[in-house]
N, C-alpha and C positions, 0 to 999 in steps of 0.2 A: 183563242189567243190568251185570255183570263188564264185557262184552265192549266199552261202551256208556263207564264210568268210564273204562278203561284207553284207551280213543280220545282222551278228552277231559284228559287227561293228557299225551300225547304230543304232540295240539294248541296245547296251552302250554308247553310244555320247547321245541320247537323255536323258536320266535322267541327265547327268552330264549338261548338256546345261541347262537343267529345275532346277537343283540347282543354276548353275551361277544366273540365271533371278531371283533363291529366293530372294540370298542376294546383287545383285543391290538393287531390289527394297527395304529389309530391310533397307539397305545402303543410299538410298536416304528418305524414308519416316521419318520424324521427329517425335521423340518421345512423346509422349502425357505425358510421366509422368514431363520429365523436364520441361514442359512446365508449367505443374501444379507445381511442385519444385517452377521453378520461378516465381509465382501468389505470392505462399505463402511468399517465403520469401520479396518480393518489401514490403510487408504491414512494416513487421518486422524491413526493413533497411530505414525507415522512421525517420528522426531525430527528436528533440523536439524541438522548437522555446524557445529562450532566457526566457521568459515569464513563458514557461513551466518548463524548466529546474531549475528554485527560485522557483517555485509553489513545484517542488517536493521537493526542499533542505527544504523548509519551515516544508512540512508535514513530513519530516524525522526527523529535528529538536522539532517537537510536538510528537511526538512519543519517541524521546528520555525522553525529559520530561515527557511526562503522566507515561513511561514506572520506569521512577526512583521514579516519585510520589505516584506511583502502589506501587511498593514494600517497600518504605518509610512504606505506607499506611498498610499494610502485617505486619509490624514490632511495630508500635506506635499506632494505634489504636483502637479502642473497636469489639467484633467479628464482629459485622454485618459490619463494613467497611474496617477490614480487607478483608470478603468473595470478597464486591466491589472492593478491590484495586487488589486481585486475577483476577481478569475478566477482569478490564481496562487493563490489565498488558497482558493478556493474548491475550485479541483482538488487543491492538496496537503492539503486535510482531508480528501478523499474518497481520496486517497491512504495517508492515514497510516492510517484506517481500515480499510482493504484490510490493510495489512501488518501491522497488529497484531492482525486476527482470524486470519489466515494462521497466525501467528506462535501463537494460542494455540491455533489446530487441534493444530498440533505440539507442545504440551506446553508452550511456550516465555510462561506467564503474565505475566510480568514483563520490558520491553526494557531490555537493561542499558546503562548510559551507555558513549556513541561513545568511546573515550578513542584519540585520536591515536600510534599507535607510531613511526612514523620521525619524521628530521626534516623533510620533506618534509609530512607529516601535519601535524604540529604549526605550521611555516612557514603551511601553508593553515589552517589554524583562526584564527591571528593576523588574516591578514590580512582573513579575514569578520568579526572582531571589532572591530577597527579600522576597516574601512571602515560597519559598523553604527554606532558611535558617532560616527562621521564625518557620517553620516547625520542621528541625531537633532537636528544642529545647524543643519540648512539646511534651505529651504523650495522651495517653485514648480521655474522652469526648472533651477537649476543644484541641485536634488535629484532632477528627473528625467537631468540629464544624467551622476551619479553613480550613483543607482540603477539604470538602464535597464546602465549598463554593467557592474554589477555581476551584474547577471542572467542577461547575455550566458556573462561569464566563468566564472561560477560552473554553471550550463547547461551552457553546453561543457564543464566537465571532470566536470560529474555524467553526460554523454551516454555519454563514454569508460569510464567508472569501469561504468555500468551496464549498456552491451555486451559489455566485460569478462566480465563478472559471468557473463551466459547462457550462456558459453561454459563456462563453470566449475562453475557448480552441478547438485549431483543432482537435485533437490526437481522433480519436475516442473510442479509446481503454479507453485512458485516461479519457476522459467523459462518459464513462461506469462506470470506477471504482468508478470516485468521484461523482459519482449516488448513487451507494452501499454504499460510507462510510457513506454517508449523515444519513444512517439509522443506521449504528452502533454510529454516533458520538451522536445522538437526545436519542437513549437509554442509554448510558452511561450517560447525564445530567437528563434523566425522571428518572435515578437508584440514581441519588444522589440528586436530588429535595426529594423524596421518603422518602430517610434516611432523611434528614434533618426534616421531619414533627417527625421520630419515636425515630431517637436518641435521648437519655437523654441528657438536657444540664443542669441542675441543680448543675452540680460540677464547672461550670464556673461560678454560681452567686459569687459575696461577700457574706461571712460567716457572720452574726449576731456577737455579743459576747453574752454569757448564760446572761441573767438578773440575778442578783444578788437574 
């Protein structure tokens, strides 16, 4: 009967012994997901260097602009640049949105205002503000044939500004994106190069008087 207990004893200590040994070793062995957890986010908690950080307030301040020229453009002038000012409107929202989630992966919650340092900077900020209110005041052909040109110029030296840019930046992420925009910013000036050959400008010449 001894011999019978002490069996049925030993029959149940070993599974219970063999569970202890499970969850040590669970207990000890280090997880493989946290590990990958913290891969992914190190990339994520990577901050922007000062540099970075004006590069992005600048293209958030371009975006605000193209985005009010957009719909300016929507309201004042002739169908076919309204359709364009629809699309610039449309691509620099989904633009700006891009670079301000960018912007708050890296820590960077808040875009701080673009503020011009040279004078060259400041020279170019006039004259988008001047030629804006220049805008508000005209309508049809001869708003499209101010705005379209305005788009041109402004385009072209955001093209330069933001090639620049890849060549300079750490952020890889961020030299990824200003890869991409390079191709949205080069169709939006080939879309108003375009109009410029088709739109009418004939309402902008001086008027004759009838010959008598």
């Amino acid at each position: 009967m001894k011999i019978k207990t002490l069996a049925l004893v030993f029959a149940f200590a070993i599974p219970a012994l063999a569970s202890a040994d499970d969850k040590q070793a669970d207990k000890s062995t280090p997880s493989d997901k946290s590990t990958t957890d913290k891969s992914k986010t190190d990339k994520s908690a990577a901050k922007l260097g000062e540099a970075e950080i004006k590069l992005v307030a600048h293209i958030h301040h371009v975006n605000t602009m193209v985005i009010d020229l957009g719909k300016l453009a929507e309201r004042s002038g002739t169908a076919a640049v309204k359709r364009y000012g629809t699309t610039v409107v449309r691509d620099h929202q989904t633009e700006d949105k891009e670079i301000i989630a960018l912007a708050k992966k890296r820590g960077l919650t808040k875009i701080p205002a673009d503020m011009p340092e040279t004078e060259a900077e400041k020279a170019d900020l006039k004259t988008q503000m001047d030629a804006m209110a220049s805008l508000k005041k005209i309508k049809g052909t001869e708003f499209d044939r101010q705005y379209l040109q305005l788009m041109v110029d402004s385009h072209d030296k955001e093209i330069v500004r933001n090639d620049a840019a890849v060549a300079t930046v750490s952020d890889s992420d961020l030299k990824t994106w200003l890869e991409a925009r390079h191709t949205t910013l080069q169709r939006h000036v080939d879309a108003a190069r375009e109009l410029q050959k088709t739109s009418p400008q004939a309402s902008t010449e001086p008027k004759t008087a009838p010959k008598p």
